[in-house]
C-alpha positions in Angstrom: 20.0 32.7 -13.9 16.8 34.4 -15.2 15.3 30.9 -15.6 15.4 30.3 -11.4 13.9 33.8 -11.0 11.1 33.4 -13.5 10.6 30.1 -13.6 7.4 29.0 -16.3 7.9 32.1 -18.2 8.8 30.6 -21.2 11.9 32.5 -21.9 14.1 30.9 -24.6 17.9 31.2 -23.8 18.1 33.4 -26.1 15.9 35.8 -24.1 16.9 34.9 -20.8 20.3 36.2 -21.9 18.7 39.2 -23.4 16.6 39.7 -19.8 20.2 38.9 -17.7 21.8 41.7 -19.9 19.4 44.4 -19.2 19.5 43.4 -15.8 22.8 43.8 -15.4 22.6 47.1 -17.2 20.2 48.6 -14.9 22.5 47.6 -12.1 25.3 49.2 -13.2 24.9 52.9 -13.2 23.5 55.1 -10.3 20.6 53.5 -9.6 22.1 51.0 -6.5 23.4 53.6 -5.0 20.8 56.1 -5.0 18.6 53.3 -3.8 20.8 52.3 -0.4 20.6 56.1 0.2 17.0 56.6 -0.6 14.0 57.6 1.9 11.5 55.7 0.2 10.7 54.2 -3.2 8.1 52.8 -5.5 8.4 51.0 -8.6 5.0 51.4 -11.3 4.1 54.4 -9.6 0.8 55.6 -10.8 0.1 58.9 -11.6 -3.3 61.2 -12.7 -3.5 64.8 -12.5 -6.0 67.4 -13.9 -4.1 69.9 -15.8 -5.1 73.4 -17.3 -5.4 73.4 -20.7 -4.7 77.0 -21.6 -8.8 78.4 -22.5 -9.8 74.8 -23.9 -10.5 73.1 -20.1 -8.6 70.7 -17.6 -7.3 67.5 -19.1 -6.7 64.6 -17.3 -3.0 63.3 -17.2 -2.1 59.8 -16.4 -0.1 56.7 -16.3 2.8 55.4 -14.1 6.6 56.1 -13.5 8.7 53.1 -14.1 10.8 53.7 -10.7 10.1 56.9 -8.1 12.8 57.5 -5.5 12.3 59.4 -2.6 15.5 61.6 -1.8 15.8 64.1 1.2 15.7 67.2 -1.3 13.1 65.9 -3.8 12.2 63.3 -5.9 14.0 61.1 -9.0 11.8 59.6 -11.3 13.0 57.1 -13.7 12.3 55.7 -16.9 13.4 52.7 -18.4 13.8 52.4 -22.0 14.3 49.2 -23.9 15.5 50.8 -27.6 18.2 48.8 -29.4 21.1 50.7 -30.3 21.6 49.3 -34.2 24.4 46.9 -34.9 27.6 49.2 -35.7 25.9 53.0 -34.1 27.7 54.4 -31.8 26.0 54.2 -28.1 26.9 57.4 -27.5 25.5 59.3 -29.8 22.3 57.1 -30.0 21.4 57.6 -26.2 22.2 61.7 -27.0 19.2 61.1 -30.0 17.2 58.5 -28.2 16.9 61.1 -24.9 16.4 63.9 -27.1 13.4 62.4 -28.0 12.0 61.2 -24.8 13.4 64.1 -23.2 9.1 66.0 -23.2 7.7 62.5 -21.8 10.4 62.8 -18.6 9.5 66.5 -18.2 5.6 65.9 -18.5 6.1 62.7 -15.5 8.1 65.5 -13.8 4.9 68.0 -14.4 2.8 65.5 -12.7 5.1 64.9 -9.6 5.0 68.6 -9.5 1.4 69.1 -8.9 1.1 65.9 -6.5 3.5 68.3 -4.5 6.4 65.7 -4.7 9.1 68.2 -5.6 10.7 66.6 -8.6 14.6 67.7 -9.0 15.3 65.1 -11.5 15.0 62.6 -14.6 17.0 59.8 -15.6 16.2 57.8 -18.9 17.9 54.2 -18.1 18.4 52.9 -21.9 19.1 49.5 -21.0 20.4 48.0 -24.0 23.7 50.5 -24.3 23.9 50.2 -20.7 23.8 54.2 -20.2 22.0 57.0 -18.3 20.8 60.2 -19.5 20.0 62.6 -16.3 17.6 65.8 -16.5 17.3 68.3 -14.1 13.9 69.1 -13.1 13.9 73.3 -13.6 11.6 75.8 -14.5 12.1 75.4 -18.7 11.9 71.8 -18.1 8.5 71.5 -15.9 7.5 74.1 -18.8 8.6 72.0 -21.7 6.7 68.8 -19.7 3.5 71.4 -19.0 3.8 72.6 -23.2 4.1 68.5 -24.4 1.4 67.4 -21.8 -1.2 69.9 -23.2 -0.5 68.6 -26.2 -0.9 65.1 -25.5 -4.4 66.4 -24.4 -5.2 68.3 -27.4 -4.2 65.3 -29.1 -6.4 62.6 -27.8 -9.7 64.1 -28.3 
């Protein structure tokens, strides 16, 4: 049980079932496999680059890649996302919305892992609570769409 992995953290039942859930749901899809298989990987991994701002200046991007795994042709980073799918939507069609949306933040990590030379070749947004994947592959229009929402991050910020 969560309790004997994490004991002291206060978790009610309630939320140790909610933590056991997710857990599960993580375990479930790709990820296990792609990990026996993998070269290397690092969970958190931290992350700042200088990138051109198109005329304005370089900006600094930064922050840290929920799970990075180290494949023999390239890199999958991973992002775990904790939204709820609402009582009576279809999961389906939520993850299609929910990765839509976080589809620019993927591609902007995959911008990153680009210029530390760590040849991205894909994406996958773990939504934990509808226990799906949604993969990107890591192409030209996508490091573009991740250089585009990056820059605008920048701009935004100042």
């Amino acid at each position: 049980a969560v309790s004997a992995v994490a004991p002291g953290a206060g978790l009610s039942p309630s939320d140790e079932e909610d933590v056991a859930r997710l857990v599960r749901a993580a375990s479930a899809g790709s990820l296990p496999s792609r990990l026996s298989r993998a070269v290397r990987f690092t969970t958190e991994f931290p992350f700042a680059v200088m990138l051109p701002d198109g005329g304005a200046g370089d900006g600094l991007l930064e922050g840290r890649i929920d799970l990075l795994i180290e494949e023999p042709d390239g890199c999958v980073l991973v992002d775990y996302k904790t939204d709820r799918v609402p009582r009576g939507e279809d999961a389906s069609g939520f993850v299609r919305e929910r990765a839509a949306f976080y589809r620019a933040q993927a591609a902007a990590y995959a911008v990153a892992l680009d210029a530390l030379g760590a040849r991205p070749r894909s994406a996958i947004l773990v939504f934990l609570d509808a226990g799906r994947e949604a993969p990107f592959t890591v192409d030209p229009g996508f490091l573009a769409l991740g250089r585009e929402a990056a820059i605008r991050s920048l701009r935004d910020s100042v």
